[in-house]
C-alpha positions, 0 to 999 in steps of 0.5 A, a space after each residue: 639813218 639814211 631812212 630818217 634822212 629821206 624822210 625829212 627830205 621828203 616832208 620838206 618837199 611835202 611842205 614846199 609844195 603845200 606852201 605853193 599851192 597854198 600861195 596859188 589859192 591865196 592869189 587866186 582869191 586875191 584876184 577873185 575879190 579883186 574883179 568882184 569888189 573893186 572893179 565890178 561896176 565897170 564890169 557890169 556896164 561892159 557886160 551890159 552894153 555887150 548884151 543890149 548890142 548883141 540883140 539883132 532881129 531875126 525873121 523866122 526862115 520856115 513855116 505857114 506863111 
């Protein structure tokens, strides 16, 4: 009986936790399509403009001169 009993419990506990990490890949997802689909071209412009400032010239410091 108390057997049986702990193994409910347990399953319950098992299905519990299946059910949270099933609800944290689902927003995880829902996050992923989010930032792809729905905000990508500002994002792309943001990236863009970060790489097109980042470029700063730089002279070479050793070697034949």
């Amino acid at each position: 009986m108390a057997g049986d009993q702990d193994s409910r419990r347990f399953r319950r506990r098992l299905a519990a936790l299946a059910l949270l990490v099933f609800a944290g890949l689902i927003l995880i997802m829902a996050r992923m399509v989010w930032l792809q689909v729905t905000r990508h071209e500002e994002l792309a412009a943001k990236a863009e403009q970060n790489r097109i400032a980042r470029q700063v010239p730089v002279s070479p410091s050793g070697g034949p001169r």
